[in-house]
N, C-alpha and C positions, 0 to 999 in steps of 0.2 A: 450549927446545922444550916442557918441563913448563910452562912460564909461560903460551907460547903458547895451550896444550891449554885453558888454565882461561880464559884470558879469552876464547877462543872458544865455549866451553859457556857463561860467565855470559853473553855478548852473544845466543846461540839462545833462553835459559832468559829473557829479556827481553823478546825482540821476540817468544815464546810469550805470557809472562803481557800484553803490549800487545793482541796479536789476540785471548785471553779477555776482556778488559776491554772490547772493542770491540765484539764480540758479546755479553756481557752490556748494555751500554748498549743497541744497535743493538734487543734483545728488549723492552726498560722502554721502547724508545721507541713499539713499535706501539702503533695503539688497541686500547682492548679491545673485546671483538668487542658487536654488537650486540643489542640484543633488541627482539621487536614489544611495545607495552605500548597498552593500549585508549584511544582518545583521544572524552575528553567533545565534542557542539557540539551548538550549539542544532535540536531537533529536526524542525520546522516547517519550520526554513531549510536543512535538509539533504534533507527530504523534497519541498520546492519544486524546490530544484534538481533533483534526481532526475524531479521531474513534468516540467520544462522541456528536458531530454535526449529525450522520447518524442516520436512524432508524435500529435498529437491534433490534428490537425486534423480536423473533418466531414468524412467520407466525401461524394462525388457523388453527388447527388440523382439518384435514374432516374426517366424518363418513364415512366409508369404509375398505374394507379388506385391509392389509399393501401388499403391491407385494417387493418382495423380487429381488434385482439385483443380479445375479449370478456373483462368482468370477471367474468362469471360463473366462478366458480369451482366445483370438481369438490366435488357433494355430499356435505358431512362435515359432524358434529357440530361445533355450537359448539363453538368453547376461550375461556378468558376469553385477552385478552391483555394481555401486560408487555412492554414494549418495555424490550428492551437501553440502557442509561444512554449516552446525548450531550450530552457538556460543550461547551457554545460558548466555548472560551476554550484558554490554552494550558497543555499540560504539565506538571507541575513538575520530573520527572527528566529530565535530558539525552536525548541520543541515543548510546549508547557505540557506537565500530565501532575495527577497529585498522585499522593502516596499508593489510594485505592487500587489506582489503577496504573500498572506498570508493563512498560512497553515490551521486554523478554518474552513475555509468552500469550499477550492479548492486548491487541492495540484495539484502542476505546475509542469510539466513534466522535467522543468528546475531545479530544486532542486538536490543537488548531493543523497538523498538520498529517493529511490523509496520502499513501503509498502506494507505490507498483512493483513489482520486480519482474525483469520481462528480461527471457533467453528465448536466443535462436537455437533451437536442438536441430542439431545436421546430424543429416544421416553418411556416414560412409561409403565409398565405390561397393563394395561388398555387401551394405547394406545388409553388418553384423553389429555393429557400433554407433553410439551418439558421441557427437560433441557439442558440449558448451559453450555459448559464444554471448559475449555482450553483444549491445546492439553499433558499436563502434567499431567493430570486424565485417565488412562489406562480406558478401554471399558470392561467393564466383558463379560463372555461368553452370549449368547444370546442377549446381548443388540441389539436392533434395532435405527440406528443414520443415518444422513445426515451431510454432513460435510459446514459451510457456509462460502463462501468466499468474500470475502471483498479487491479489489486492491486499490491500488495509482492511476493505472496505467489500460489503457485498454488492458485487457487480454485474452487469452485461457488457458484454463483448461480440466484438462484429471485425470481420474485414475488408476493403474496399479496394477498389482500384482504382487511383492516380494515375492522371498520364502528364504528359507536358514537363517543362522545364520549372525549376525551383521557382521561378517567379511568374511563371503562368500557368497552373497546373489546373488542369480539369477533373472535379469528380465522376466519376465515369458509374458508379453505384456498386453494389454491394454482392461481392465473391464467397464469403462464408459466413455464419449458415444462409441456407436462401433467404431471397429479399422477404422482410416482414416478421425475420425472426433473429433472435440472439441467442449467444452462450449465457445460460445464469453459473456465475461462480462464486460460491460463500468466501466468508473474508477467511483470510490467511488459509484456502485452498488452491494446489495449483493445478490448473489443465493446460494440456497441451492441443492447442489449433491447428491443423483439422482434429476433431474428437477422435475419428475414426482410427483403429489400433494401427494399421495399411494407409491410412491417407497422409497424405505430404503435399504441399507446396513445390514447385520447383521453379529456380531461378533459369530462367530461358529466356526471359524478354531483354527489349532494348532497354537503357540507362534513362531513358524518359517513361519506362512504363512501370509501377510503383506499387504496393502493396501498404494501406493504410492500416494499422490495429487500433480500435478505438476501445478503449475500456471506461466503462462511467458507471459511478452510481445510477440504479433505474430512476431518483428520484431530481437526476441533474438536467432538467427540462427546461427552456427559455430560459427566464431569469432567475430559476434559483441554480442554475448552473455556476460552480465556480469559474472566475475569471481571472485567478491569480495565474501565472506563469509555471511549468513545472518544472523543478530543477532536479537533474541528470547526473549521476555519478557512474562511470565504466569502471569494472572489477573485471577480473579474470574469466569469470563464467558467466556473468550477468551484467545489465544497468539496472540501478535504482532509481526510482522516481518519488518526488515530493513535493505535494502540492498544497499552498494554505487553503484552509478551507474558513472563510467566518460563517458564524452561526445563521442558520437559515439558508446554506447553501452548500454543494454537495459535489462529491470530486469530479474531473472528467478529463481521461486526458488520450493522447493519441499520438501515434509514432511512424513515422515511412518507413517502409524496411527496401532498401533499395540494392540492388548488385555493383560489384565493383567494376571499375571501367576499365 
């Protein structure tokens, strides 16, 4: 009977230590757990696709007279002006984003690198038709165009008028909306400038007299305004813009749209 007793405790005290073995393996065997980690891609091509998710198509033309926005701008003292640095070329740093948040269908304000998409929509002689133009196709004289914008980022937008030569040019102050006010545009929404369904732009001035578009975060003020350069790619219907942004500071970029000579 004593015999009995022991070899049925060393057979319990066996098939114990087998079922610790078995959950100790069964634990070594899960993966270990996951983490998100920021992943490099080429920037352009992240920002393309992002532009190719939106609708941009032209809006439908309405029947109606075209009303014409004056370049006269609201009297103000000269400023000399400096235009904000445009690199026609690409990047050199990536695009970081993590997993969370991916750039096809929601560019994340956390991304080092914030965008624009800006087309000149011209209108037709007949003034039944748009056309698409990057910002690399000069404006002839008389064309009638809207310029459409497209942020990363929720923005304001203004337009000004430039005069003077490439290297002495004078701000001359602000054409649309009147002085003291902006377009608010949500991110990855686009409008076309003038708001108005009938208003247009038109190219009528001399090769010195110039139309500034400035788009910026509301929060890109003095110094937390970013200072990086923005770099410019032309496509068939559009340019792209990309500009680094580091933390603490907030896009802002701007474009002359000038006539051909």
């Amino acid at each position: 009977m004593k015999k009995f007793l022991i070899n049925r405790l060393a057979s319990r005290s066996w098939r114990l230590l087998l079922a610790g073995f078995a959950l100790v393996t069964t634990a070594n065997a899960q993966p270990a757990e996951k983490s998100i980690v920021a992943e490099p891609v080429a920037a352009f091509a992240a920002f393309n696709q992002w532009v190719s998710t939106l609708v941009v198509a032209p809006r439908e033309v309405r029947a109606g007279t075209v009303e014409y926005v004056s370049w006269r701008a609201e009297p103000l003292a000269e400023t000399a002006y400096q235009p904000l640095p445009v690199i026609l070329g690409l990047p050199e740093l990536p695009l970081w984003r993590s997993d969370r948040a991916q750039a096809p269908r929601h560019w994340s304000p956390s991304f080092n690198y914030q965008g624009l998409y800006l087309q000149q929509l011209v209108l037709n002689a007949p003034g039944t038709l748009h056309q698409l133009r990057p910002i690399s196709t000069p404006l002839r004289s008389g064309e009638r165009f809207k310029l459409r914008v497209t942020p990363t980022f929720d923005a304001v937008a203004q337009v000004e008028q430039v005069t003077g030569d490439a290297w002495y040019g004078q701000r001359q102050g602000q054409v649309y909306p009147q002085a003291g006010s902006s377009v608010r545009i949500k991110a990855g929404e686009s409008v076309d400038l003038p708001l108005e369904p009938n208003g247009y732009f038109q190219m009528n001035r001399s090769a010195q007299e110039r139309l500034l578009i400035a788009v910026r975060d509301p929060r890109a003020i003095g110094l937390t305004r970013s200072d990086q350069p923005a770099y410019r790619q032309d496509a068939g219907t559009g340019s792209s813009y990309l500009q680094l942004v580091a933390p603490g500071k907030f896009a802002a970029m701007e474009q002359l749209i000038s006539q051909d000579r």
